[in-house]
Each structure stands twice: as structure tokens, then as C-alpha cells.
C-alpha positions in Angstrom: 55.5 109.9 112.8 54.4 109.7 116.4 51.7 107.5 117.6 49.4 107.7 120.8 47.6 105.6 123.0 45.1 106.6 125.2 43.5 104.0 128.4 40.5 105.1 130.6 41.8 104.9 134.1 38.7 104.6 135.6 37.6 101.3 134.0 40.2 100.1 132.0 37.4 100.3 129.3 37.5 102.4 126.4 34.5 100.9 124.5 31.9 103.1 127.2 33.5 106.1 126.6 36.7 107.4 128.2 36.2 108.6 131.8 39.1 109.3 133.2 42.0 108.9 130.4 45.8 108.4 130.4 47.5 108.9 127.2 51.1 107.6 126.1 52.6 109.2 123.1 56.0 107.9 121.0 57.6 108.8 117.9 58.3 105.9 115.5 60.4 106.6 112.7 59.0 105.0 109.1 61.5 103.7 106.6 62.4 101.2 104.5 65.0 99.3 105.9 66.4 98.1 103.4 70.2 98.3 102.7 71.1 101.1 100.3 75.0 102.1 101.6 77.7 100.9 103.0 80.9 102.5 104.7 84.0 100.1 106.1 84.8 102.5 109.1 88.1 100.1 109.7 90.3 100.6 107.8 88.4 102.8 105.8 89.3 106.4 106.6 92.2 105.0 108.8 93.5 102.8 105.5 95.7 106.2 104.6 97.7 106.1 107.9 97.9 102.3 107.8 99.6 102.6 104.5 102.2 105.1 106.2 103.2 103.8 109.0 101.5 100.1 108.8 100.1 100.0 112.2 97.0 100.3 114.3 95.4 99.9 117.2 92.6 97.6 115.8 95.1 95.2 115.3 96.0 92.5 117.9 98.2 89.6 118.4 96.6 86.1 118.0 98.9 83.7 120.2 97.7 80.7 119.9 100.3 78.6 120.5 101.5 80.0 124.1 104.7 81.8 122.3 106.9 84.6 123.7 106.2 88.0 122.6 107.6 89.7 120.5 106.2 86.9 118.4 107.7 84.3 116.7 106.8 84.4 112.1 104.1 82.1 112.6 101.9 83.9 114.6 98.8 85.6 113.4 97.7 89.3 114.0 94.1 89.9 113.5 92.6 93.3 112.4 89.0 94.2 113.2 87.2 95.3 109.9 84.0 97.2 110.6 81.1 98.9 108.0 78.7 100.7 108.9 74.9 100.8 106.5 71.9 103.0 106.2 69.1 102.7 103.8 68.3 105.3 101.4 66.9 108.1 104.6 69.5 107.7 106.4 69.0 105.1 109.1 70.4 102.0 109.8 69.0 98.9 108.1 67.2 96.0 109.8 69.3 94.5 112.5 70.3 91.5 111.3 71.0 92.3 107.7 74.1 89.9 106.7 77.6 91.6 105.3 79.8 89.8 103.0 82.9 90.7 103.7 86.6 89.8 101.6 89.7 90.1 100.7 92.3 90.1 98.1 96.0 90.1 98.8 98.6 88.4 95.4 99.7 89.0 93.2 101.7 92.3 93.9 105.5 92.7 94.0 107.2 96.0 95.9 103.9 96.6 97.9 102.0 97.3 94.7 99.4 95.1 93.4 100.5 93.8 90.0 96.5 93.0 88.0 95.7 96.9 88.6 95.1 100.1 86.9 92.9 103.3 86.6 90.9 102.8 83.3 88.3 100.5 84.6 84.7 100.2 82.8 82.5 97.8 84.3 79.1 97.6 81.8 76.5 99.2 83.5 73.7 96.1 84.4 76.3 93.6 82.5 79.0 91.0 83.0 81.8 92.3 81.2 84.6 94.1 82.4 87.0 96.5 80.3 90.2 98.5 81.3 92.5 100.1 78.2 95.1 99.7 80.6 95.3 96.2 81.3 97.6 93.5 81.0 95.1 90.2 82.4 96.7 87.7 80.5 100.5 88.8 81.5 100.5 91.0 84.5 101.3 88.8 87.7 101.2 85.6 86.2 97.6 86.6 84.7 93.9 86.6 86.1 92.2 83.1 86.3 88.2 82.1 86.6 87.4 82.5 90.2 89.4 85.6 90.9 88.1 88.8 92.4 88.1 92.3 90.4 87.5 95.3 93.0 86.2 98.4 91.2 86.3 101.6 93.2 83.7 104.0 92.5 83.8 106.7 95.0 85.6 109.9 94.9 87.7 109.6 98.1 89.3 106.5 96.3 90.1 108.2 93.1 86.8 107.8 90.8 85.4 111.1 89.5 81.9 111.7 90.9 78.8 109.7 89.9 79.9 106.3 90.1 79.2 105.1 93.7 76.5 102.4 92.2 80.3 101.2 90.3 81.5 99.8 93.2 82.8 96.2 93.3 83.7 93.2 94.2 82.8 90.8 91.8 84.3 87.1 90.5 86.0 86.3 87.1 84.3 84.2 85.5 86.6 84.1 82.4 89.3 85.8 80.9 88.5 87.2 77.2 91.8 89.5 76.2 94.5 91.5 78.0 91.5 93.9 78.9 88.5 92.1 78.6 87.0 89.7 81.6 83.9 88.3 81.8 82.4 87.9 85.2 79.7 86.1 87.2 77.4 88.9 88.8 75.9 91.3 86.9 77.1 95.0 88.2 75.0 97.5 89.3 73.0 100.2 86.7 74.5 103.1 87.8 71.2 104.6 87.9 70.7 106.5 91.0 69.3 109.4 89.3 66.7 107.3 87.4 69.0 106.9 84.6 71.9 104.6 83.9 75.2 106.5 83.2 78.2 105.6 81.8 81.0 107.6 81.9 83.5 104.9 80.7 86.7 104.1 81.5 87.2 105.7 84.3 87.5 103.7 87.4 90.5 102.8 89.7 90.4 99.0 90.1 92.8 95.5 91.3 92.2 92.3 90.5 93.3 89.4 92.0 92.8 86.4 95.2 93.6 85.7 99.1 96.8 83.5 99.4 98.0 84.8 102.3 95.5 86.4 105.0 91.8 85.4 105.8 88.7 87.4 106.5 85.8 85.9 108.3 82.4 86.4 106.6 79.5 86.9 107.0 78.3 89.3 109.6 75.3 90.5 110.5 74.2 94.5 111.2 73.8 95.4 115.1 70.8 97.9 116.2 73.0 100.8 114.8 73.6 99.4 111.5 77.3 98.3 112.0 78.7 94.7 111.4 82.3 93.7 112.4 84.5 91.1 111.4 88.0 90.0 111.9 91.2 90.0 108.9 93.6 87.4 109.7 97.3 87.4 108.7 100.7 86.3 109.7 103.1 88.2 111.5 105.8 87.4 108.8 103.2 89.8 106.5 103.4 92.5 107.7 103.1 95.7 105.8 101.8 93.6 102.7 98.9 95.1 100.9 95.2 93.8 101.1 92.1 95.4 99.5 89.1 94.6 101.7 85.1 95.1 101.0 81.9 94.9 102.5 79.2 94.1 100.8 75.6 93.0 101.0 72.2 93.4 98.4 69.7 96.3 98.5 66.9 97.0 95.5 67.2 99.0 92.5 64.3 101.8 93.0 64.6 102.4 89.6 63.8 98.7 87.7 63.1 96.5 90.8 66.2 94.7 90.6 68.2 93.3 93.3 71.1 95.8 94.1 74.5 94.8 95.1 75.8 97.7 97.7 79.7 97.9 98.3 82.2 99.8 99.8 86.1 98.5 99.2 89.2 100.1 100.6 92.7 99.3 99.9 95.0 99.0 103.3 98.0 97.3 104.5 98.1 94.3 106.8 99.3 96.7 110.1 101.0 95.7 113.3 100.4 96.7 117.0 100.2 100.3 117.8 102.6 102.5 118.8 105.2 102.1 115.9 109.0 102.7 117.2 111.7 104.0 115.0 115.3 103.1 115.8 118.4 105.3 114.0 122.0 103.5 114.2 124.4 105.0 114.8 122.9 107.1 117.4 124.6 109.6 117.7 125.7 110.2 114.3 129.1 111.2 113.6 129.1 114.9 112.1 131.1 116.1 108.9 131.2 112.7 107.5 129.4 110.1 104.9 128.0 108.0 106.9 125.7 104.8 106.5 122.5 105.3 108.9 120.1 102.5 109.2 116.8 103.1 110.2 114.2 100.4 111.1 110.8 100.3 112.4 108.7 97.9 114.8 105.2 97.7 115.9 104.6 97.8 119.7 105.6 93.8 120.0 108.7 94.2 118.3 107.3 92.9 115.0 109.3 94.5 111.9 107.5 96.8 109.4 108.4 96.4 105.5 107.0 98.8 102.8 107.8 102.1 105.1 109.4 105.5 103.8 110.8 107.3 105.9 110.2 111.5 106.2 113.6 113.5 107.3 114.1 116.3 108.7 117.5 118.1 109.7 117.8 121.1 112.4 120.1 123.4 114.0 123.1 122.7 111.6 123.9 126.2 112.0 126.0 127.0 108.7 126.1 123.0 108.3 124.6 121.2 105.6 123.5 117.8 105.6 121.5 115.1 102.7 120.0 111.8 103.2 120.0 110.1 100.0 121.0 113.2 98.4 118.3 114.9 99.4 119.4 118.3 101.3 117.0 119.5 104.5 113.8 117.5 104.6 112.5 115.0 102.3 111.7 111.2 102.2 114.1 108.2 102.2 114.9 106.9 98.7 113.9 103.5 99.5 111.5 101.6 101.4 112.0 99.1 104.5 112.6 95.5 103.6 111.4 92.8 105.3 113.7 93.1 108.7 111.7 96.8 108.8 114.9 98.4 108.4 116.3 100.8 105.2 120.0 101.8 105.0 120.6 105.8 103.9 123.6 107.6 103.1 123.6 110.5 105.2 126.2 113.5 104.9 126.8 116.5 107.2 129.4 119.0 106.5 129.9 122.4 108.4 129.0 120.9 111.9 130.6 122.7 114.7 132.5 120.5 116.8 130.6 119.1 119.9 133.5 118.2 122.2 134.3 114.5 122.3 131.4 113.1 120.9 129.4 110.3 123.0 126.1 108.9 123.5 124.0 111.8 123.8 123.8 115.7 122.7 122.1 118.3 123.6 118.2 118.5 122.5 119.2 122.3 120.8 122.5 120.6 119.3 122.6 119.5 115.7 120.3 116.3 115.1 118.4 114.3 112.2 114.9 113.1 112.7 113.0 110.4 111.2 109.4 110.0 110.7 106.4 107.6 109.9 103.2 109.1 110.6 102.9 110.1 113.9 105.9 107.9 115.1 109.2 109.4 115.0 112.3 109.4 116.4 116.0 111.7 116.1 119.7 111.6 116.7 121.8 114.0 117.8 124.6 114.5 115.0 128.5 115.1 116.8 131.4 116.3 115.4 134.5 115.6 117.3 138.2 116.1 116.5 138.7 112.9 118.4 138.1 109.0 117.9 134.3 107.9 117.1 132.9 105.0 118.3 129.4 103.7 116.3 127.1 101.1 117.4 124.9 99.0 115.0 121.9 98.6 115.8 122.0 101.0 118.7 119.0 99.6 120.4 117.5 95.9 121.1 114.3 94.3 122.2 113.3 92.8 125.4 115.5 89.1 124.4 118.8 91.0 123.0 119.9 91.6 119.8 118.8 89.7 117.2 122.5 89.3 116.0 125.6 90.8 116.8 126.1 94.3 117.5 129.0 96.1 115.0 131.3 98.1 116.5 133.2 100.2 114.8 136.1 102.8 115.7 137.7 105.8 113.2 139.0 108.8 113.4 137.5 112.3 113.2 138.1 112.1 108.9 136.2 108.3 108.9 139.1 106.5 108.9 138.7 103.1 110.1 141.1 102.7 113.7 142.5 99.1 113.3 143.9 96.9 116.7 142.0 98.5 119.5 140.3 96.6 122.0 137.0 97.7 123.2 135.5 96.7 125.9 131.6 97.1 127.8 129.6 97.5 131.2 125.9 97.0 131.0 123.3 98.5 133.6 119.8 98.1 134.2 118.3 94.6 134.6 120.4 92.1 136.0 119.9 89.9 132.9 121.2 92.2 130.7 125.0 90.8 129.6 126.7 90.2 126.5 129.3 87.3 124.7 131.8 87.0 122.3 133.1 90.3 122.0 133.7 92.9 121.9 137.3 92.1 120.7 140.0 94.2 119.3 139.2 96.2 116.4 140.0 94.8 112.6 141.4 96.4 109.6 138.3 97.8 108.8 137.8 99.1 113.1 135.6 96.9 113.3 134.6 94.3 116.0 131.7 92.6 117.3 129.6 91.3 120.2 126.6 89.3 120.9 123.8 91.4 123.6 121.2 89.4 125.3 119.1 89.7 127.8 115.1 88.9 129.7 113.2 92.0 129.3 109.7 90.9 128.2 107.7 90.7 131.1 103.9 90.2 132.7 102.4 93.4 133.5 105.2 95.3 132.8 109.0 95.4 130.7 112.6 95.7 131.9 114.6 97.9 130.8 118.6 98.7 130.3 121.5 99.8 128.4 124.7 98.3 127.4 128.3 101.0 126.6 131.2 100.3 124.9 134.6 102.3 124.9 138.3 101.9 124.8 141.0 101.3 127.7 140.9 105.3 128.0 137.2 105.7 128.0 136.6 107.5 124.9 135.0 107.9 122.9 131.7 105.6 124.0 128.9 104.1 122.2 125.5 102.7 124.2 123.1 100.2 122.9 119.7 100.6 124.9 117.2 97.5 125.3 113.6 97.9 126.5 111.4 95.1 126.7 107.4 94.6 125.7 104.4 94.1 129.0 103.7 90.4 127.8 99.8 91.2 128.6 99.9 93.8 125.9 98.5 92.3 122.8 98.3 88.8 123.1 94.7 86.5 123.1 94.6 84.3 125.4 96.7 86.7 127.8 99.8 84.7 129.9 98.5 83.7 133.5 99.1 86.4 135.7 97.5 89.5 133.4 95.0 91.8 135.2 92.0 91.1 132.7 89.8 94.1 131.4 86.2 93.8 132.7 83.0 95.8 131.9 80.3 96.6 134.2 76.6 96.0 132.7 73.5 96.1 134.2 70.6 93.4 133.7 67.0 94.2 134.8 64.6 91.1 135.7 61.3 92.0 135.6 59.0 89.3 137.6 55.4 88.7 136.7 52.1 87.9 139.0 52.2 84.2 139.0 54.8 81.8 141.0 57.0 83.4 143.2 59.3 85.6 141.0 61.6 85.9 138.3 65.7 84.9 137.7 68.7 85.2 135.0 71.5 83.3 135.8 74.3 82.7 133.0 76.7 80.5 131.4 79.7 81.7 132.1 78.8 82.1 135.0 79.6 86.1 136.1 75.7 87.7 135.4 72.9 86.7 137.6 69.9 88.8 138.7 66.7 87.6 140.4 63.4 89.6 141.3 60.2 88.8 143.4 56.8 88.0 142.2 55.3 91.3 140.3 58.7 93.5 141.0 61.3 94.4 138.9 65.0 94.2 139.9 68.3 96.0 138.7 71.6 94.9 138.8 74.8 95.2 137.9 77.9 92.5 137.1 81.6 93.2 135.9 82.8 90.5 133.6 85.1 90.1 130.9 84.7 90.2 127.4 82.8 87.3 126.0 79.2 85.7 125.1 76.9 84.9 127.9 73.8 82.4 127.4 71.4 82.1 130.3 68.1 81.0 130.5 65.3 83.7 132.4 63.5 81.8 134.5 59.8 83.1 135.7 59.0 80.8 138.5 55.4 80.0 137.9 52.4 77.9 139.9 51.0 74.9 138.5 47.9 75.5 136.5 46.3 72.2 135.2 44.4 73.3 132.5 47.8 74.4 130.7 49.6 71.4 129.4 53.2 70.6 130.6 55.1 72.0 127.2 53.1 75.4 126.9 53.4 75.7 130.8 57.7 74.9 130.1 57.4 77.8 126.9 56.1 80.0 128.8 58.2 80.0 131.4 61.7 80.0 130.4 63.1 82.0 127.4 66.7 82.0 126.2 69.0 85.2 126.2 72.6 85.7 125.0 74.3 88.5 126.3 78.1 89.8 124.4 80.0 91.5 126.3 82.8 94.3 125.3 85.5 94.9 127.8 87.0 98.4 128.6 90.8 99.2 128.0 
């Protein structure tokens, strides 16, 4: 509705009739304010592509101790999880409405949680839950008092429609059968049309506890209706699954009742964004069986488990070629392991031969590409009537490679080449260099040697390559290394990173008495001051952070105010966050 005032400008009296008046006219929106829905918007709607490629760029490295990057398995990556509410007309709830969040992560084996199923039928304004389809005594070493079930009621997460008031996050308060709980908050009615429904057992739902990551809680909703939150987890964890809600209480229009509002999303803890892909061999060898490993990192050289990999082969030409036995395009047969890495049998027949083979190949040549959401990467595929040199892995972070690097020689048919010596030359960086190897090849062709190198570096990453061959100089193989920009990721940031600021303005606004008006913070960084009866604008870059300062309106003594009412009225407190660019 909109709402007017009206001042007579002649007198500043309105009581003898307005003589000369100035009117003033705003629209105020009326609702209730009160919570009715909430939507995570992290993951949420990015918990899809998390579960692909299990990274984001919401999540960030937590290096508290001072160590390297790419970090060591005790460090923690933190992922912001966000939700956005409105009340029942669509706009945001009163600032400063608290959100629960939580989170659920064990028991689940091969990156599926083991307490879960899709027959779910929480009793409508009750404290039992039922599912046909569970196994609560057995399944994962069974549910136990204190546990969490998560109901999802939506249709994006599975649930046929009418259900939203379903969804949950409720504790187990005991276990009655194999699919029978009892727990310790009533659910919702389900009666968002006036009426409770229940359309059974229908619902998609997990149940189980937090062992390995942390969520803090609670939060509290800004002007806009969002509260944010941070999900904690160890780098070692990567990939492992988590379901996550927000929740906070709202009234049941219908009966009066207090209303519990949720919304729950199933994701994965994710590394850094970008994800890289890495194929050894690269190139691979054409008209052959051969083993290709394929492994995936987030952007600090963290491995990613629970990936598949999509495939793709082009310009074979009248060649053929399978991964996993899977001819043209399809997905891996396995998932990554813990090291981020999958081994697939690939087979090419029919390739036209490429000349000597190598390190490279033309971009219109034969290849095989791998894929993870939008990260992907592809190897040229040779065929050669001559030796074949492959490198595993053929690329390395910014400290070397992990382990040693297999070398390993055959002929154009895959026969193993026994009792050559290989040798190597590495460019780039001067730190780049290897050890112990490579020797002469064994029965099997194979040899090894040990890469390392100092490639991570502050405000920006080295970079090189290292290429082995025999005494003639073919055929080669070349294992790249590229390092990480140590100020990418990391809280605190190493001395010597160029710190992200944000410019804000602050406005003082000075009244009649004393001689003006001042902000000045703590941090220091934001300071403003005005004169007596002015108002002042200005403007302060800072980083990210919280700022407290005190206003300060300079006033004049006035003796009939008491010393404490004089002090209150004088000096008010302000916090200030601030949000840094980039």
C-alpha cells in the first residue's frame, strides 16, 4: 500500500489548517513475514554438477596450518552453503530470522548412502516414520537414537507433486523394525490446501549422521531473505557424499501450529574449481590394447574419487576403437578411486599410420577425449610401424611426480622391447630435474625414473616439461608439469598475495549540536567525518572482513541532561561486513 505525509511549509503547523503544504508519498509493502519456504541455492541447483565432476567454485581451501599447496590430507576445504526464504507472498522474511542448517555424511560405501530408499512415508502431523523398502536394523551397521532421517518432498528431488510440506530433517528417536522409526519432532500436516494428504509411501529419503565433515549453524536471514553458512571437510574426502538442509519454523495457516519449513539437497563434498583431466599415455599408441589411466584434480592438485568418465572417439577414419568395450562414445565402466584416477582398456584397430609416433598429433588426427562436466581433456591416438615409447602418468604437479614415472618401450604389435636404455632432457624451469632413472629397459620394456621439481608459486606457477627417448631419438615420450599460483585458494593467503579489496561508501550525517559528526573503525580501513548539520560521503577500499566502529556526534554540554543519557545519546555502535571482489 502506499502511504503519505503531508507538512505545511508555511508554519510547520498542520493543526491551523495547511497553508502552504509539501507532501511525501511511499509504498510499503504489507505481509506477514513470517517464514513459509526455503530454497538452499548452494548446492542446490548446482548439487547435479557437483555430483559430476565434484568441484566448485564455492569451495575454498582452509590452510590453517601454513602448508604448501596443493595441500597436504589434513587440510580442510570449506563450501559455502546458502538458502534463500520467503513467506507465503513472496517476500523475504524478517531479517534476522535464524536457519538451522546440517548435515549427514556415513554410512555409505561406493559413494552411495547405505540407510536409503524411495518408499518413504512420514505420518502426516506424527512421529513415525515407514519405508517398505528399508533395511534400519541391517543396512550400514543399522540406524541408532539420535540419527537424522532426510525426507525429500519436492519434485526436482524425485517426490511426485504435493509433498513439499514432507520435507525433512528430523532425529531418530528410536528404532521400532527394519522399516519402522520413531522420531522426536512431529512432521509437518501436509496440508497446504486446507487439507492433510497422504499419498503414502512415496518419498525419496537417507538416513544417517556427520562423522566426517561439519556445518556451522545457525544463521540468520539478511535484508533479502538469504542466510549463508560454511560445510567443512577434509581434503582426503573429497568426492564423498553429504546431504545438507536448511531449515527453520513458520505457522501452519491451517490449525495454528508451529511449522517446520525445509529444503535438503543431496551433494558431494567438491574441490576447487576448474577440474583438470590427465590421460596417460598421451599420445596413445594406435591399433593396440592398451591400458589408459585417466585421473582427475581440482584446481590445487587435490584428487577427485567417485568420477565417471564420458568418452568420445573422432576421426578414426575406417578405424574403430572401445573403452571398456564400449565402441564410439559412452561412459567409463568404473569410477575414480581415491588417487582420482580409473584405469580403461582402450582398443583402436584400423588407424592409419601417423609416421613415427611422438608426443603430439595433429588436432584433425585420430584422438580419444575424456570428459567430466565441463572439464575435459583428449589424446591424440598414433599408429606407427616403429618403436613406441609410453609415459605413466604423462603429466605432474607443481612439486614432481608423486612417484616414479613408468616408462615403457614395444614395438608397433605391443611387444614389450627389453635392454634399451632411455635416456631424458627437461626444459622449462630451472628446477625441473629428475633421479634414478631412467635405466635400461627390463623384460617387460620397462624402466623407471623419479621427476621433481618447484613449480608452486606466489602470484603465479612455473611451468615445464620433461622427454624421454632412446640413443637414436625415437621414438619420444614427454611428461609436462605445471604448477598451482599459491594465492589461489588458500585462507589466510602466503605473505606476498595481492589481497582482493571492495570499495564501499559510508555517509555520516552530522546533527545541530557540538561541532559535527565521525565513524571511525576497528580495523582500522573506514573512517568518515562531517561538520555540524552537514552530511558527508565517502568512500574506503578494504578487504573482506567485519568492521565495528563507534559514530561519534560531537555534542555540547547541556546540564540539565545527565552524564549517561548525554553518553547514549551520543555514540551508537555499528558493524559494518565487508565482501571482497574477485
Amino acid at each position: 500500500m502506499q502511504v503519505k505525509a503531508t507538512v505545511d511549509r508555511g508554519d510547520n503547523n498542520v493543526d491551523n489548517q495547511v497553508q502552504d503544504p509539501i507532501s511525501a508519498t511511499a509504498t510499503v509493502i504489507v505481509s506477514d513475514g513470517k517464514l513459509y519456504s526455503l530454497t538452499l541455492t548452494s548446492p542446490g541447483s548446482n548439487a547435479p554438477a557437483i555430483l559430476i565432476n565434484r568441484v566448485s567454485t564455492l569451495a575454498t581451501l582452509v590452510n590453517q596450518t601454513g602448508t604448501t599447496i596443493p595441500p597436504d590430507p589434513n587440510a580442510t576445504y570449506s563450501f559455502t552453503v546458502s538458502a534463500i526464504g520467503t513467506d507465503r507472498q513472496g517476500n523475504p522474511p524478517l531479517p534476522g530470522t535464524t536457519v538451522n542448517f546440517g548435515s549427514i555424511d556415513t554410512p555409505q560405501s561406493n559413494f552411495t548412502f547405505n540407510i536409503s530408499g524411495v518408499q518413504g512415508d512420514p505420518q502426516e502431523g506424527g512421529k513415525v516414520f515407514s519405508a517398505p523398502d528399508g533395511h534400519f536394523v541391517t543396512a550400514g551397521g543399522g540406524v541408532g537414537p539420535g540419527d537424522t532421517v532426510v525426507v525429500f518432498g519436492k519434485q526436482i528431488q524425485g517426490a511426485p507433486v504435493g509433498n513439499d510440506d514432507l520435507e525433512s530433517a528430523v532425529k531418530v528417536a528410536s528404532v521400532v523394525s527394519e522399516t519402522q522409526l520413531n522420531v522426536a519432532t512431529a512432521f509437518n500436516f501436509n496440508d497446504t490446501t486446507g487439507a492433510t494428504v497422504n499419498n503414502g509411501p512415496v518419498l525419496p529419503y537417507v538416513v544417517g549422521r556427520a562423522t566426517v565433515g561439519n556445518i556451522s549453524t545457525p544463521a540468520t536471514t539478511d535484508s533479502v531473505g538469504v542466510a549463508s553458512t560454511k560445510l567443512n571437510y577434509p581434503v582426503s574426502q573429497l568426492g564423498r557424499l553429504a546431504a545438507v538442509w536448511a531449515q527453520g519454523t513458520g505457522v501452519d495457516t491451517v490449525n495454528g501450529s508451529v511449522r517446520t519449513v525445509t529444503d535438503a539437497a543431496i551433494t558431494a563434498f567438491p574441490g576447487v574449481a576448474p577440474a583438470k583431466i590427465i590421460i596417460s599415455p598421451n599420445p596413445i599408441p594406435g591399433n593396440l590394447t592398451t591400458s589408459v589411466q585417466v585421473c582427475i584434480y581440482d584446481a590445487l592438485g587435490s584428487p577427485l574419487p567417485g568420477v565417471a568418465f564420458g568418452f568420445s572417439f573422432t576421426n578414426l577414419g575406417v578405424g574403430s576403437g572401445s573403452v571398456d568395450g564400449v565402441s564410439g562414445s559412452g561412459t567409463t565402466a568404473s569410477v575414480t578411486g581415491s588417487s582420482g584416477c580409473v584405469v580403461t582398456t582402450v582398443i583402436t584397430s584400423g588407424i592409419a599410420s601417423s609416421g613415427s609416433g611422438g608426443s603430439g598429433g595433429s588436432s584433425s588426427g585420430p584422438s580419444l577425449t575424456f570428459s567430466a562436466g565441463s572439464a575435459s581433456a583428449t589424446a591424440p591416438i598414433t599408429a606407427s610401424g616403429g618403436l613406441i615409447l609410453l609415459a605413466n602418468p604423462s603429466a605432474c604437479g607443481g612439486t614432481g611426480c608423486a612417484g616414479p614415472v613408468t616408462l615403457t618401450l614395444l614395438n608397433s604389435n605391443g611387444t614389450p622391447v627389453s635392454g634399451v636404455q632411455l635416456t631424458g632432457t627437461c626444459t622449462g624451469d630451472p628446477s625441473i630435474g629428475f633421479t634414478d632413472g631412467p635405466g635400461v629397459t627390463n623384460a617387460n620394456g620397462v624402466t623407471t625414473v623419479t621427476i621433481f621439481a618447484t613449480l608452486n608459486g606466489v602470484g603465479s606457477a612455473k611451468s615445464g616439461s620433461c622427454t624421454f627417448t632412446t640413443a637414436t631419438g625415437s621414438p619420444t615420450a614427454t611428461v609436462t608439469l605445471q604448477g598451482v599460483d599459491l594465492c589461489k585458494g588458500g585462507s589466510p593467503l602466503p605473505a606476498g598475495c595481492a589481497v582482493a579489496t571492495s570499495t564501499i561508501a559510508l555517509q555520516v550525517t552530522a546533527g545541530g549540536v557540538g561541532s559535527g559528526g565521525s565513524f571511525t573503525s576497528n580495523p582500522s580501513g573506514l573512517s568518515c567525518a562531517a561538520a555540524k548539520s552537514t552530511t558527508q560521503s565517502c568512500t574506503a577500499s578494504v578487504v573482506g572482513g567485519s568492521y565495528t566502529g563507534m559514530e561519534r556526534q560531537l555534542c555540547s554540554y547541556e546540564p540539565w541532561r545527565s552524564h549517561r543519557d548525554a553518553h547514549s545519546a551520543c555514540y551508537i555502535d555499528h558493524r559494518i561486513d565487508v565482501y571482497p571482489h574477485g
